[in-house]
MARVO-588802 format. One record per residue (C-alpha): x, y, z; chain; residue number from 1. Coordinates in pm, 1 decimal, always signed. Last residue first. Example, Ala and Ser with C-alpha at 12.3 -4.5 7.8 and 13.67 -1.06 7.14 Angstrom:
<sites>
- +1367.0_-106.0_+714.0_A_2
- +1230.0_-450.0_+780.0_A_1
</sites>
This chain:
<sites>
- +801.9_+667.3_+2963.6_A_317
- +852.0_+300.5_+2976.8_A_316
- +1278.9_+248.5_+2967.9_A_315
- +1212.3_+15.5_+3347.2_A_314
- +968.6_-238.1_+3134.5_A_313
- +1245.5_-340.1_+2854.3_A_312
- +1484.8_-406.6_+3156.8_A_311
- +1237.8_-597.0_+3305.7_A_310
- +1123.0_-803.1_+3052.4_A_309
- +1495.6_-935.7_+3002.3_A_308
- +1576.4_-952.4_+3362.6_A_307
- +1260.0_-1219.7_+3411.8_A_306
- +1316.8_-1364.8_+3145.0_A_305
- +1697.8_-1535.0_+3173.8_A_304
- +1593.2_-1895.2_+3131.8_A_303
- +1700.7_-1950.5_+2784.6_A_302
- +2086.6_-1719.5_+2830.0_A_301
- +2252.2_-1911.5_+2575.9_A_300
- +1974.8_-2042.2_+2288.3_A_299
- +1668.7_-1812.9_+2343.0_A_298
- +1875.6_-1528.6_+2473.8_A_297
- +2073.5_-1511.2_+2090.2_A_296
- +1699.7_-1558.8_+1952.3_A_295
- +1576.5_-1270.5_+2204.1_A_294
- +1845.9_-1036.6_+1999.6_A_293
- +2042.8_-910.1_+2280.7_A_292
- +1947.2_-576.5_+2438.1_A_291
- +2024.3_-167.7_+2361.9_A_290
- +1859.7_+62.1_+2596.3_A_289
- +1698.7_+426.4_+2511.5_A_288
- +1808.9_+445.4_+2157.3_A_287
- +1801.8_+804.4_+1978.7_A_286
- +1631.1_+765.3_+1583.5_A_285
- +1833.0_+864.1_+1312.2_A_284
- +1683.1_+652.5_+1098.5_A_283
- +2061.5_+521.8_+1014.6_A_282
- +2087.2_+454.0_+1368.7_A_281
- +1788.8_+239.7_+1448.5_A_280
- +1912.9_+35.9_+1170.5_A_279
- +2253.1_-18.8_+1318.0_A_278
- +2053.1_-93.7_+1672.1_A_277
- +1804.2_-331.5_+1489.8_A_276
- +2089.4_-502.9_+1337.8_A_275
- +2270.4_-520.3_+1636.7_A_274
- +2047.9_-724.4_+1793.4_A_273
- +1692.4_-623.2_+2009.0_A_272
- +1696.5_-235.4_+1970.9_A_271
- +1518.8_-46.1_+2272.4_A_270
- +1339.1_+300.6_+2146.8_A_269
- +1158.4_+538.4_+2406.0_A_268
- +857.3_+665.9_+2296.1_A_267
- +926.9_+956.8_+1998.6_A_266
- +525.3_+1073.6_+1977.6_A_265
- +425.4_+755.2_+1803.2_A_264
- +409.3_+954.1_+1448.6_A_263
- +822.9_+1045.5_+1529.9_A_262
- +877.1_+685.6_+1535.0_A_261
- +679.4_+571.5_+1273.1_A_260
- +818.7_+866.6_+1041.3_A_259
- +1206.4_+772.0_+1147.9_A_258
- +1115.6_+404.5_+1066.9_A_257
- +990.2_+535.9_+724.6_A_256
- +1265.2_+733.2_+620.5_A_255
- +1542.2_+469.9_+733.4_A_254
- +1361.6_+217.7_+486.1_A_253
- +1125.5_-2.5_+684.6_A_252
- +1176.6_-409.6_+676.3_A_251
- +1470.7_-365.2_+863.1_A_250
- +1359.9_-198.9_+1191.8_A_249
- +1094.1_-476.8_+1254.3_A_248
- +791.6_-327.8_+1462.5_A_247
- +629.1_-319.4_+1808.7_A_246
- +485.0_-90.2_+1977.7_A_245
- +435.8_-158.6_+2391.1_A_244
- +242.2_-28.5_+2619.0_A_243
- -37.8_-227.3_+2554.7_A_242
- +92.3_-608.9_+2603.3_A_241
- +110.0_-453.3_+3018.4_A_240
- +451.4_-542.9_+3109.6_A_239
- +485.1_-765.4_+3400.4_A_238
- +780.7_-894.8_+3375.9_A_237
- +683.3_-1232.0_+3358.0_A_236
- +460.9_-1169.8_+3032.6_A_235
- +745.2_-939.6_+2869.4_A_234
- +973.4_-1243.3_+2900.6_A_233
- +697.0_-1494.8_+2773.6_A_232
- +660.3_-1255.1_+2487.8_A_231
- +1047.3_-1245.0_+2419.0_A_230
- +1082.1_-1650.3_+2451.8_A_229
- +738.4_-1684.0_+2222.4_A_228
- +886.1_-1432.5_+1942.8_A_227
- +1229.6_-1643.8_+1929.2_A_226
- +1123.5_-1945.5_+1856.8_A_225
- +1046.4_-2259.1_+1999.8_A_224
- +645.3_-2257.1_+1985.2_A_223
- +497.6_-1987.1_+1748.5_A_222
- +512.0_-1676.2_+1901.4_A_221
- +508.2_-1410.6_+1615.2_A_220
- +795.7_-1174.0_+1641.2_A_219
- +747.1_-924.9_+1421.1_A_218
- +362.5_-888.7_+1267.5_A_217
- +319.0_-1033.2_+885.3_A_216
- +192.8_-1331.1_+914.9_A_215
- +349.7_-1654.9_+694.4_A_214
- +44.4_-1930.0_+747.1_A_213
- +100.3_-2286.8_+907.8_A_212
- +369.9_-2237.0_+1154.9_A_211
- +470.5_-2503.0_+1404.7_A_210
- +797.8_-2599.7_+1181.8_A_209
- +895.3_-2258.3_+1208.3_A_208
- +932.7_-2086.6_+894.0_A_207
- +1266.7_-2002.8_+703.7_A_206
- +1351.1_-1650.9_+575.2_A_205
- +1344.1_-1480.4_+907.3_A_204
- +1124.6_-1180.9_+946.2_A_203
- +1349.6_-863.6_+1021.4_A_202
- +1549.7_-714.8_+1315.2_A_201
- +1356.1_-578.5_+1610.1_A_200
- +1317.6_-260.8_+1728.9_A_199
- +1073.6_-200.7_+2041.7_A_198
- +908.2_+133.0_+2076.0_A_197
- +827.9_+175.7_+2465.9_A_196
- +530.6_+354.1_+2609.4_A_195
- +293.0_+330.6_+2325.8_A_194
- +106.7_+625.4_+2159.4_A_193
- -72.6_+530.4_+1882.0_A_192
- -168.2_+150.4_+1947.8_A_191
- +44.4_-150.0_+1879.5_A_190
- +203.6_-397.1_+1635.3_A_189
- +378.4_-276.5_+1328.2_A_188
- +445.0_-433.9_+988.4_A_187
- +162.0_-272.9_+810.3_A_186
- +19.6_-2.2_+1002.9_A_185
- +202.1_+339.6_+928.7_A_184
- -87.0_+504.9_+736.3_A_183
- -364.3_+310.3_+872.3_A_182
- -276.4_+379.5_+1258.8_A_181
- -547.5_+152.0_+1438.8_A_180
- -629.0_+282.7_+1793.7_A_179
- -751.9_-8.4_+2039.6_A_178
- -1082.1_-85.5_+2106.5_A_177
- -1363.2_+76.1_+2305.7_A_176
- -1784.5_+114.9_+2155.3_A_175
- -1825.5_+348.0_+1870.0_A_174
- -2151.6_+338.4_+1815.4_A_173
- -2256.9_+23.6_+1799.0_A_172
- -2080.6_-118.9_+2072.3_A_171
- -2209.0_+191.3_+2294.4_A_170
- -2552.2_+190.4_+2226.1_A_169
- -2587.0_-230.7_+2275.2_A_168
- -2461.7_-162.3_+2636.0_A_167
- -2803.0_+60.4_+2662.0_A_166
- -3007.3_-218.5_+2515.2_A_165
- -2862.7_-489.8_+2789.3_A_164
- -2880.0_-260.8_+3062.0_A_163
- -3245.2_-205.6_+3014.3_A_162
- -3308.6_-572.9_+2874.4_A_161
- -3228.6_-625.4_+3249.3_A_160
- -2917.4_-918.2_+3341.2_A_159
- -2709.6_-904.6_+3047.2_A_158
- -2398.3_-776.9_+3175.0_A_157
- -2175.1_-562.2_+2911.3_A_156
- -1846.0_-487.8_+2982.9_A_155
- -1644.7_-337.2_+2747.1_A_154
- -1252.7_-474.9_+2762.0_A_153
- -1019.9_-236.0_+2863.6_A_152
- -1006.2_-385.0_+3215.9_A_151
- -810.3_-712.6_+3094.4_A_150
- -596.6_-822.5_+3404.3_A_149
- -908.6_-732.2_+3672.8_A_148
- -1178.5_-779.6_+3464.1_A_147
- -1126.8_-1005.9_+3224.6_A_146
- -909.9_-1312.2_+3435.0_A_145
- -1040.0_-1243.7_+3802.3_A_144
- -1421.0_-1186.8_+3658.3_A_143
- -1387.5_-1493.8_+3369.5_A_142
- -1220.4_-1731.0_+3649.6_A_141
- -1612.7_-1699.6_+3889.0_A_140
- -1790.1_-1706.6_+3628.7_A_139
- -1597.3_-2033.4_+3473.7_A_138
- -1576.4_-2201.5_+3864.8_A_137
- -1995.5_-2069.3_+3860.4_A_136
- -2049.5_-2304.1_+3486.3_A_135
- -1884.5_-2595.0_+3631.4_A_134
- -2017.5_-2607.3_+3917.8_A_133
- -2356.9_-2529.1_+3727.0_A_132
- -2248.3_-2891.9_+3513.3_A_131
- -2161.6_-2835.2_+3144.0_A_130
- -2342.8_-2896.8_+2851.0_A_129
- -2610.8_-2670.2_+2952.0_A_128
- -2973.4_-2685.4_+3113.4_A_127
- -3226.8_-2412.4_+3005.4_A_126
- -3482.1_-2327.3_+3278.2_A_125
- -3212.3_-2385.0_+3560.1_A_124
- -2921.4_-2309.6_+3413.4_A_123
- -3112.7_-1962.9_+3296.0_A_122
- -3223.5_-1912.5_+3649.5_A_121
- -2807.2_-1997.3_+3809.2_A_120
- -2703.8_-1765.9_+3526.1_A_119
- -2923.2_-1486.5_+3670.7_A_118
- -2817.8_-1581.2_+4005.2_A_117
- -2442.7_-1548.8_+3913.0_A_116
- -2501.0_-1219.5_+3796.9_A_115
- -2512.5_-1158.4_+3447.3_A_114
- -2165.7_-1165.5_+3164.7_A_113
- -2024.2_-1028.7_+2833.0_A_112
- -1659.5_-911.0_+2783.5_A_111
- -1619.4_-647.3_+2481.7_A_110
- -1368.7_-614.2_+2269.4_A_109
- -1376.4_-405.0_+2005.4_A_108
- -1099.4_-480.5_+1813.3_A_107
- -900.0_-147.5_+1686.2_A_106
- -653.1_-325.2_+1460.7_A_105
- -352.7_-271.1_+1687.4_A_104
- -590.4_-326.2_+1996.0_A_103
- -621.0_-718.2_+1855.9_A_102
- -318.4_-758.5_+1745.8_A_101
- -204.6_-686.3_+2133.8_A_100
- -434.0_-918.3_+2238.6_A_99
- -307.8_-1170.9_+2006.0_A_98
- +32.0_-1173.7_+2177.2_A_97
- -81.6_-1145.4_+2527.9_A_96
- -264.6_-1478.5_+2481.0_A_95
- +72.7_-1644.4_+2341.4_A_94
- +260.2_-1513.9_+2645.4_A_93
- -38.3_-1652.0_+2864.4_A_92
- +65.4_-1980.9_+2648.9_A_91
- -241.6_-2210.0_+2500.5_A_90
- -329.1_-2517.0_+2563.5_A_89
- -441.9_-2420.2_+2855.3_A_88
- -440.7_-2720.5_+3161.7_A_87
- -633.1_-2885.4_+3404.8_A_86
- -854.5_-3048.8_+3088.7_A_85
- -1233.4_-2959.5_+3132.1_A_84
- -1147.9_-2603.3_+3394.4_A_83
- -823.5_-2535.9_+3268.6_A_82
- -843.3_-2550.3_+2935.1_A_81
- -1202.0_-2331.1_+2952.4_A_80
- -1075.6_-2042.2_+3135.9_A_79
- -694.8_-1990.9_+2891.1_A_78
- -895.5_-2122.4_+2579.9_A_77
- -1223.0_-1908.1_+2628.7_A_76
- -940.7_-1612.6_+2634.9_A_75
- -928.8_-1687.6_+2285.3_A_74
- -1216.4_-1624.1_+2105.6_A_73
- -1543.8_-1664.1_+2191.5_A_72
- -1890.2_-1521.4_+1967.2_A_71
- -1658.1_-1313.0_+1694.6_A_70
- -1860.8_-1045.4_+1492.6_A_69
- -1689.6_-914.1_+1179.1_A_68
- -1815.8_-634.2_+949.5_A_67
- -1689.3_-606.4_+630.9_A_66
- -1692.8_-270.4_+443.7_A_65
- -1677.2_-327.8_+66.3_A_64
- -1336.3_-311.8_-183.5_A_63
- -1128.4_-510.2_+128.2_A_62
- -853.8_-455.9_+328.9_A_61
- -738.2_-801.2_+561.9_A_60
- -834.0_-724.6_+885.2_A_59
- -1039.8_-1052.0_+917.4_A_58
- -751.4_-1267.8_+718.2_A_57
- -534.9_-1165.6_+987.1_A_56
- -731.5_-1265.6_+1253.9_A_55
- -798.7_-1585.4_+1139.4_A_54
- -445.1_-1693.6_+1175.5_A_53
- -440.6_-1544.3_+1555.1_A_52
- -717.7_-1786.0_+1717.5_A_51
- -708.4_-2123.2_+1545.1_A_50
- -376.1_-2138.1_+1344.9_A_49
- -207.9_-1986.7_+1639.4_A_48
- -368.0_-2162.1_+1915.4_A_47
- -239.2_-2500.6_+1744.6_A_46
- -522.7_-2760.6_+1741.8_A_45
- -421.6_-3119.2_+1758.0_A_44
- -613.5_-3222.0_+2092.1_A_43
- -861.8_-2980.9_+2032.7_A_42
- -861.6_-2605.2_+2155.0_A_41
- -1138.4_-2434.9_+2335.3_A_40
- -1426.1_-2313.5_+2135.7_A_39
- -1401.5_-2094.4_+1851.5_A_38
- -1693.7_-1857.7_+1685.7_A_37
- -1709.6_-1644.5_+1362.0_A_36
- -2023.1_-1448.5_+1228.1_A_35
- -1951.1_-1238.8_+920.0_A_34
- -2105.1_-931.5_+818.4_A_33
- -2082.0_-745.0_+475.6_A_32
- -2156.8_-399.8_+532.8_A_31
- -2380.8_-203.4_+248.6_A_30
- -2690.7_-169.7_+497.9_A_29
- -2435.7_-13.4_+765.4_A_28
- -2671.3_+115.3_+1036.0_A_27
- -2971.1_-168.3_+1018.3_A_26
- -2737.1_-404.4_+945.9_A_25
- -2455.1_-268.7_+1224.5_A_24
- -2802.9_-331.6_+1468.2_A_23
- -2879.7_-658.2_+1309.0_A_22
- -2529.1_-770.4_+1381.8_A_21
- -2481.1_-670.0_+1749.0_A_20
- -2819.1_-841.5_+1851.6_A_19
- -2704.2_-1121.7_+1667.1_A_18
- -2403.0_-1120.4_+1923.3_A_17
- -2604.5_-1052.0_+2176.5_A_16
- -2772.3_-1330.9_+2188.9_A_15
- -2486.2_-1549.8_+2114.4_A_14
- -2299.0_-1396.9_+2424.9_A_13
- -2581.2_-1437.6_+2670.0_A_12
- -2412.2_-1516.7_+2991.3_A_11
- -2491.5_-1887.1_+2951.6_A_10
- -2151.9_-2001.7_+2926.0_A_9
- -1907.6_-1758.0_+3037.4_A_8
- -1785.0_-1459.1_+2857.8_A_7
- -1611.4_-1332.8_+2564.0_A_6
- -1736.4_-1105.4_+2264.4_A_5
- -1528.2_-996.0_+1998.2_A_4
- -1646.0_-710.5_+1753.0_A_3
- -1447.0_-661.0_+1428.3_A_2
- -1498.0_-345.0_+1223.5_A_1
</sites>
């Protein structure tokens, strides 16, 4: 189980993230729990390496149930960046990225927050690192950015140690999160019933200069490749990050594409290359739109996104 918990400062995120882990301890004696926490990025940070290469150790299968609890991820980059630096470090096509590993694996994620007075009382009593303009511009970014672009996040507001205890029933049993698929899982990004299936070809041999850790998901957006342009495409089109399954049509035999496809319900299929659409083809699976490679749009058509993502978006059933 992973847990992520995002909010603005003084909103009571640490609280209730040891909250969260005596209450799994309590439930799940055997569990191994791990507390993780990120701030925004440093100077020489890569979002990758700091937000997405940790997640794949975390859903890594292990011999004894491991538990992990994450106080700030990475949508503290995309408020925080802006508000002490003018700028994210991180790409909202990188963001959508890891959200969608995220509901692959069944995150729970839950966004944590008070009133503004509330905060304003706890500013008061207990100071902060940052100024209470400061603090309000981050309230005030975390309710546009998490609740009205990210409403399948749990919301939890820590105002009453009522609503606080009854938010605590639903995270620890069962809480939201996206709908893991063990059988079919490796290799394939997105929930059990997505809206469009989208082929690509296979993991180039060669890493990207940026990339510190081989990961296993298609199209990974490190910078200057071909994962960011099709996420950044798929980001100005629009297209909500969970509608979409993802997956690379030649590392599956034709027996096992054809099972992932007919396990998703048959969503419509769009092939990026022609190996993806030859592959496609010997599965025996019926295309719905057929597109460039986004590594052949990267280098001759580079500012062509917008018709891109919106081609993909139109084939959603």
């Amino acid at each position: 189980m992973i847990f992520l918990l995002e909010g603005p400062d003084l909103a009571g995120k640490t609280t209730l993230a040891a909250n969260i882990a005596k209450a799994i301890e309590a439930k799940y004696p055997e569990a191994v729990i791990h507390m993780h926490k990120r701030g925004p990025l440093q100077a020489h940070e890569n979002p990758l390496d700091q937000y997405l290469v940790p997640l794949h150790e975390m859903t890594k299968r292990a011999d004894t149930p491991q538990v992990h609890i994450i106080d700030r991820w990475h949508a503290g980059e995309m408020i925080y960046g802006p508000l002490l630096r003018n700028a994210s470090r991180m790409s909202q096509a990188q963001f959508n990225y890891i959200e969608l590993v995220l509901y692959t694996y069944g995150v729970t994620p839950i966004y944590v927050n008070a009133a503004l007075p509330t905060l304003h009382s706890r500013y008061e009593t207990r100071g902060d690192t940052l100024s209470w303009n400061q603090i309000e511009t981050a309230y005030r970014n975390y309710l546009e950015f998490l609740m009205l672009d990210n409403d399948h996040y749990l919301r939890v507001y820590t105002d009453t140690k009522w609503s606080t205890e009854m938010a605590m029933m639903d995270i620890v049993n069962g809480g939201v999160g996206g709908a893991p698929l063990p059988e079919v899982m490796d290799g394939y990004l997105g929930g059990m019933y997505p809206r469009v299936l989208i082929l690509g070809d296979k993991q180039g041999p060669n890493m990207p200069a940026a990339a510190t850790a081989q990961l296993p998901w298609p199209f990974v957006p490190w910078s200057s490749t071909s994962g960011l342009w099709l996420f950044r495409a798929l980001s100005e089109a629009n297209a909500h990050v969970h509608d979409i399954g993802l997956v690379n049509a030649r590392e599956r035999t034709p027996e096992a594409l054809s099972s992932l496809w007919k396990r998703l319900d048959n969503p419509p299929v769009v092939s990026l290359g022609a190996n993806a659409k030859k592959a496609a083809e010997a599965a025996g699976i019926t295309l719905t739109e057929e597109l460039h490679h986004p590594q052949f749009m990267r280098r001759f058509h580079h500012n062509d996104h917008m018709i891109y993502g919106q081609t993909i978006r139109k084939v959603m059933r």
